[in-house]
C-alpha positions as CSV (number, residue, x, y, z in Angstrom):
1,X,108.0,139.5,116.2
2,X,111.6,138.0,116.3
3,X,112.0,134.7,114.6
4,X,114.6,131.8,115.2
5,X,115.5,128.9,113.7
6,X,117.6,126.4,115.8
7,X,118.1,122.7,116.2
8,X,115.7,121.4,118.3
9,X,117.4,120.2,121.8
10,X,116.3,116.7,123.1
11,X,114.4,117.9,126.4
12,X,112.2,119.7,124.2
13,X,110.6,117.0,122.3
14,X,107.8,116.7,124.9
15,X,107.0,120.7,123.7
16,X,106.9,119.9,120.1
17,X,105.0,116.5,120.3
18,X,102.2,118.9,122.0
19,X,102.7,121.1,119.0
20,X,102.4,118.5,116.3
21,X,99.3,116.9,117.9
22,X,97.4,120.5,117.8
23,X,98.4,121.0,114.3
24,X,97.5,117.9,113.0
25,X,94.2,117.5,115.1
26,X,95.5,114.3,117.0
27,X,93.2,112.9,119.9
28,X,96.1,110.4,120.5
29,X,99.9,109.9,120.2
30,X,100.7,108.2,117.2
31,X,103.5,105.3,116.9
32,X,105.1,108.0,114.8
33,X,105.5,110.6,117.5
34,X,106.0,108.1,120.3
35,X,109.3,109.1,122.2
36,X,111.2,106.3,121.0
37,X,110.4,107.3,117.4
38,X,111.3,110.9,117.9
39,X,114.6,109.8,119.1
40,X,115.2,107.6,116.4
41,X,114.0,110.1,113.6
42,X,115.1,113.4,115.4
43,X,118.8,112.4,117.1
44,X,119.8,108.6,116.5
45,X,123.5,108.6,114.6
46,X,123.0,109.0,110.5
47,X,125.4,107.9,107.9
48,X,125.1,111.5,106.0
49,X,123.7,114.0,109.1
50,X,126.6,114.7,111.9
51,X,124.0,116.7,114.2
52,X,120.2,116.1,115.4
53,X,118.2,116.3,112.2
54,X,114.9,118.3,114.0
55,X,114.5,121.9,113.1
56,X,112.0,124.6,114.5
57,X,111.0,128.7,113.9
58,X,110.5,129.8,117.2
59,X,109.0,133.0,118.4
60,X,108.8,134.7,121.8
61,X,110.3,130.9,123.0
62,X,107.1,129.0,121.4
63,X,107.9,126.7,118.5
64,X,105.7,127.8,115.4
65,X,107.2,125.6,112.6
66,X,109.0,122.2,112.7
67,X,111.0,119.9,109.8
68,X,112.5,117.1,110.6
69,X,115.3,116.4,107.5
70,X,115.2,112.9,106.3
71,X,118.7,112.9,104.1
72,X,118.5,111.2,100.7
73,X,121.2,110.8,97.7
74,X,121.1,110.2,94.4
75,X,123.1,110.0,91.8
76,X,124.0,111.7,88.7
77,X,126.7,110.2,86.6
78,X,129.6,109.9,88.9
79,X,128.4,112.8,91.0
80,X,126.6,112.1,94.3
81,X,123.5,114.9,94.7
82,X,122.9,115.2,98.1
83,X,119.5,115.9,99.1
84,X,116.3,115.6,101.4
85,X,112.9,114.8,102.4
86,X,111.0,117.0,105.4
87,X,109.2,115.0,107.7
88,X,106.4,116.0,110.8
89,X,106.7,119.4,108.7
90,X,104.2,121.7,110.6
91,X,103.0,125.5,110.9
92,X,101.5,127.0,113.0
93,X,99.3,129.8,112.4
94,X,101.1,132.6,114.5
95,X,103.5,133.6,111.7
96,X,101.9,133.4,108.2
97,X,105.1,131.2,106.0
98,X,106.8,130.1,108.5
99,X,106.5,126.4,107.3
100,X,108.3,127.6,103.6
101,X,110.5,129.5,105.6
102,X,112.0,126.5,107.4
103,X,112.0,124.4,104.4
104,X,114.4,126.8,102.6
105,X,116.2,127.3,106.4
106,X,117.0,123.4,106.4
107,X,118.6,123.3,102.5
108,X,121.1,126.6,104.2
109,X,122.2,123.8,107.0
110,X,122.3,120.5,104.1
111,X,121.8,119.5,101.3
112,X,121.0,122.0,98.9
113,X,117.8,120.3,97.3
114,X,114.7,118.9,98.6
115,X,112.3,116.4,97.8
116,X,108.4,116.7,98.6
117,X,106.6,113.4,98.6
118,X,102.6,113.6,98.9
119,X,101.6,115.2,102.1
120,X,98.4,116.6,103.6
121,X,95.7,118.0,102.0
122,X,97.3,121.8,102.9
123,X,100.7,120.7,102.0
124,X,99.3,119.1,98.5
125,X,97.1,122.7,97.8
126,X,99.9,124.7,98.8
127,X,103.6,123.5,97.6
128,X,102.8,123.2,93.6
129,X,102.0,127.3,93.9
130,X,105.4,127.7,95.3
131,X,108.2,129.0,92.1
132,X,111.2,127.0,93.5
133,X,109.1,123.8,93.5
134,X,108.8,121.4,90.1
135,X,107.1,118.5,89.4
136,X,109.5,115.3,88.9
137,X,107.9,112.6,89.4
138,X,105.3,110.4,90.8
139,X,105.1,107.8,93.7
140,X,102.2,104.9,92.4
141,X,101.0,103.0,95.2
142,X,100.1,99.0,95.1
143,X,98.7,96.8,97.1
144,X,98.4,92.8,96.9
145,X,96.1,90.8,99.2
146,X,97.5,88.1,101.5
147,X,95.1,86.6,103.8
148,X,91.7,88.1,103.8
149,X,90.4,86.2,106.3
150,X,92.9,87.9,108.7
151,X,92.2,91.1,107.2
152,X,88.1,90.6,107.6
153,X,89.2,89.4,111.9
154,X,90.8,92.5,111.8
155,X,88.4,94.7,110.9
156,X,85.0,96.3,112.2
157,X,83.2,93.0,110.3
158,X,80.7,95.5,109.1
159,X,78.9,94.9,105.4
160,X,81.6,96.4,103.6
161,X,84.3,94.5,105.4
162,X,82.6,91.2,104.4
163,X,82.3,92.5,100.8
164,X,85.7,93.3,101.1
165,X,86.9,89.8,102.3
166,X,85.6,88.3,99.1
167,X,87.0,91.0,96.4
168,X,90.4,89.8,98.3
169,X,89.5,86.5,98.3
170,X,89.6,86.7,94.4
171,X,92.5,88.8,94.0
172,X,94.5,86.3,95.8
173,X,94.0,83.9,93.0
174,X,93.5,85.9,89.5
175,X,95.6,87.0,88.2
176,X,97.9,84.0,88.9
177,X,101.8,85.2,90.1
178,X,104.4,84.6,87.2
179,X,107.0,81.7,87.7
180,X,110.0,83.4,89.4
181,X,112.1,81.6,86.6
182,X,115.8,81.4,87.6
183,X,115.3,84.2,90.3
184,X,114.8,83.0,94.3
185,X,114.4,85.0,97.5
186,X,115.5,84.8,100.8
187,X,115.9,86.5,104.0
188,X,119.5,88.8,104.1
189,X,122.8,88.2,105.9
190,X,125.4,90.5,107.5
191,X,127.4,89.8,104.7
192,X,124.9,90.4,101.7
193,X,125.8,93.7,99.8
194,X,123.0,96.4,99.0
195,X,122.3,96.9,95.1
196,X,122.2,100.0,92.9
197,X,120.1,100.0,89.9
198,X,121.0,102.2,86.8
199,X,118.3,103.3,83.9
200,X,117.0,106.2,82.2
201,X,116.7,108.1,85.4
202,X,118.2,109.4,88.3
203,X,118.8,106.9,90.9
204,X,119.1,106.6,94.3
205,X,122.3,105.7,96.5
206,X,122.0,103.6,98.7
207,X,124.4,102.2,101.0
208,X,124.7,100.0,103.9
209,X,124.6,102.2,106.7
210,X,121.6,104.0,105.3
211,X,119.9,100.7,105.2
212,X,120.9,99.6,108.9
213,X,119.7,103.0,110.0
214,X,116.5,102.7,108.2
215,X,116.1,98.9,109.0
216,X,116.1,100.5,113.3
217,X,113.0,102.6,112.6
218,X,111.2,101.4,115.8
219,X,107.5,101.8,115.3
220,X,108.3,99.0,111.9
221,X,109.5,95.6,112.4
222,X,111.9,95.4,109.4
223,X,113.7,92.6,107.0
224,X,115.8,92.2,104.1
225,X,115.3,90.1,101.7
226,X,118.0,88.9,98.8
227,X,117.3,88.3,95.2
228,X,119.0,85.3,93.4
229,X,119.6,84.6,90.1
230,X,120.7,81.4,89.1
231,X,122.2,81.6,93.2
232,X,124.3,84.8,93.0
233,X,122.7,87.6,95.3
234,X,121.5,90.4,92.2
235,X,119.5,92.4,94.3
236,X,117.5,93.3,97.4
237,X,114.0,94.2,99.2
238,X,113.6,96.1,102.2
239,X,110.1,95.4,103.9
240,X,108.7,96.6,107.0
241,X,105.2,95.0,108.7
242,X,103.0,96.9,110.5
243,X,100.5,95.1,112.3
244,X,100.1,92.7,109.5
245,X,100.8,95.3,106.5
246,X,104.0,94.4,104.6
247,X,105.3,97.8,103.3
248,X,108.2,97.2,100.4
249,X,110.3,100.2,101.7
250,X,112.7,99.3,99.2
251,X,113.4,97.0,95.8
252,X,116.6,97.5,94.1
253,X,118.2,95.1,91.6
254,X,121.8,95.4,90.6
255,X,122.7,97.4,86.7
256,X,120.2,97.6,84.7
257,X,117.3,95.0,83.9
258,X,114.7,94.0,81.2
259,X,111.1,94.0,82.2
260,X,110.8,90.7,81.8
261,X,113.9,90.0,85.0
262,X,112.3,92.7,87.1
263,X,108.9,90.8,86.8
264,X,110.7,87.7,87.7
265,X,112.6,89.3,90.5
266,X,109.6,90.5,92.1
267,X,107.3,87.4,91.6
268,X,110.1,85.9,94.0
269,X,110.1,88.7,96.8
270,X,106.5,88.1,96.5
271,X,106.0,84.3,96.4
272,X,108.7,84.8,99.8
273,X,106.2,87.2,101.7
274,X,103.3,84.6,101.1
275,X,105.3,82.8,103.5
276,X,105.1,85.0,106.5
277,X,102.8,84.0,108.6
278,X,102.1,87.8,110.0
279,X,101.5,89.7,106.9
280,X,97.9,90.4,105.8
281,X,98.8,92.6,102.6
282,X,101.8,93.9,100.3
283,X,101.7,97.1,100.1
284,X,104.9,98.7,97.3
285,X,105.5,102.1,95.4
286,X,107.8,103.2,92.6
287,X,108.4,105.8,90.3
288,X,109.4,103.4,87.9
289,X,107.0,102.2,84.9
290,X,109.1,98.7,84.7
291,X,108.4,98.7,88.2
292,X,104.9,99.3,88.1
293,X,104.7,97.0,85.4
294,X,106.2,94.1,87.2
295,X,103.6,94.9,90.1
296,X,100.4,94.6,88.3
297,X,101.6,91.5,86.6
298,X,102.2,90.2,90.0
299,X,98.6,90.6,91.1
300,X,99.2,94.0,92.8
301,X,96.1,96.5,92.3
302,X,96.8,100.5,91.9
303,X,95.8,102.6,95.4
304,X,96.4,105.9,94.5
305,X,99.6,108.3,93.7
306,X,101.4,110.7,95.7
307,X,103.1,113.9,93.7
308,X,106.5,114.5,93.5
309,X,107.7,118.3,93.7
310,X,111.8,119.4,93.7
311,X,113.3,122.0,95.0
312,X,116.5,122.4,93.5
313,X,118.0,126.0,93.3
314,X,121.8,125.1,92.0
315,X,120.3,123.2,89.4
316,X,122.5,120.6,90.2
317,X,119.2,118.1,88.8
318,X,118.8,117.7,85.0
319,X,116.1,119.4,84.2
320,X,114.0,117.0,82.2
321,X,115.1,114.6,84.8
322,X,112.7,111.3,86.0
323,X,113.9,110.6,89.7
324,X,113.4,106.9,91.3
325,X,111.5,107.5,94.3
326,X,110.8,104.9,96.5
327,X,108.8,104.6,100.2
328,X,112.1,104.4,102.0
329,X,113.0,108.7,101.2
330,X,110.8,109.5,103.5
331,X,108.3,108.4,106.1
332,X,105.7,106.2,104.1
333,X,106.9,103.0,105.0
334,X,106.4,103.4,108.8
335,X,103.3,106.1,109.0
336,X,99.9,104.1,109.4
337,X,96.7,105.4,110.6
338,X,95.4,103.3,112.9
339,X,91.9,103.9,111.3
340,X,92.3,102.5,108.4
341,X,95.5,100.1,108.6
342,X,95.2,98.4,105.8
343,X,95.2,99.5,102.0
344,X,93.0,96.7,100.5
């Protein structure tokens, strides 16, 4: 059986949404797969991709694989690693590694690395007993609630929502949110810069353009926030609501900062998102143990974890290497089941 791989051509994203909702078992379209997304994920102008960023294996003309390359940097000393995250990666069964096959198809058109965040249950079983992937990292998920009442409306109001409602109810309150100190939040400007932050690790780039892409994704209504301290902008929070769920996509502070300012920092972003009216929850993820720190101590509870595997065959990664990995490299701050919506 002849294989291709080729850039998927706009009037064909009818044939692979069909394709992706038989390999993933959807009864429905998701928001993620609706055409305006696709367009947005698949062909939409990107800072650091020149052509459409969907890839498929193809055999006999039917579409057995698909990748859509999310483009990422990071940064190692003054050397920019260029990178990626698949996204709507899918096999199907015709052709027995055709999903691994476009995976190391899309580093021969890009970047020469690439990131796997999480995944299903088949990705998760499958991609740690593949040699070119390493474990780097790990993505911790948070969550804070906001307004459990809302959350209860919201919900099936079964037993176990009600029990839920008042578990929120007290988590609202204990443990109480730090005093921002000299830090303040507020919503971003055209002229507000984006932040880098430096530490022990490998951090990412990020850059306006990324961000304004990013900030389009149409199935997330997105805003940026800016961090103050003592009134000069020191860094910035990217955070998408859907339906009610504040996702931090992104939280970045300028150089490199104690424990004690990132706590601050974020006890600002968060005391700001109490304030809108729409969101029922905070939802945030890092890599980062000052970061995870700074969450708990601002009332957020641990969710679960999502493993970070590298594939990086030019070495071009130290090896020992800790990477800051954030929701925004991939798709996890705009996926939401609509079954379960909410993480608390």
């Amino acid at each position: 059986m002849s294989v291709e791989f080729l850039a998927l051509p706009p009037e064909r994203c009818d044939e692979l949404s069909a394709f992706l909702r038989r390999v993933f078992r959807f009864k429905e379209t998701p928001a993620n797969l609706s055409p305006q997304a696709m367009q947005w994920k698949y062909f939409d102008p990107h800072p650091w991709w020149r052509n459409g960023r969907s890839y498929i294996l193809q055999a006999n003309g039917s579409i057995i694989a698909h990748g859509c390359v999310a483009p990422v940097r990071f940064l190692r000393g003054n050397n920019v690693l260029e990178s990626m995250v698949i996204v709507d990666w899918a096999s199907g069964t015709q052709v027995p590694g055709s999903g691994l096959a476009l995976y190391r198809k899309c580093m021969e058109v890009g970047a020469a690395s690439l990131l796997a965040v999480g995944g299903s249950i088949d990705t998760l079983t499958l991609l740690p007993k593949v040699r070119w992937f390493t474990p780097k990292s790990e993505l911790r998920w948070y969550a804070r609630p906001l307004r459990p009442v809302a959350r209860f409306i919201n919900s099936g109001r079964n037993t176990r929502d009600f029990l839920k409602m008042g578990r929120n109810l007290l988590w609202t309150r204990w443990p109480t949110l730090p005093a921002p100190g000299s830090w303040s939040c507020r919503p971003g400007g055209a002229d507000d810069p984006v932040f880098n932050p430096t530490g022990d690790y490998v951090p990412i780039v990020r850059t306006r353009e990324w961000i304004n892409y990013l900030m389009a994704c149409p199935t997330a209504k997105s805003k940026r926030w800016i961090l103050d301290r003592e009134g000069e902008p020191q860094g910035h929070a990217l955070v998408c609501n859907l339906n009610g769920s504040g996702r931090i996509a992104d939280f970045a502070l300028a150089g490199s900062q104690s424990q004690d300012e990132i706590t601050l920092a974020f006890s600002a972003l968060v005391r700001a998102l109490c304030g809108e009216p729409e969101l029922i929850e905070i939802v945030a993820a890092t890599s980062l143990l000052k970061e995870t720190r700074a969450f708990e101590r601002c009332g957020l509870r641990y969710r679960d974890s999502a493993p970070v595997l590298l594939a990086d065959p030019r070495q071009e990664f130290p090896s020992k290497s800790h990477l800051e990995i954030k929701p925004i490299l991939g798709d996890g701050f705009y996926l939401q089941a609509p079954s379960a919506p909410f993480r608390l």
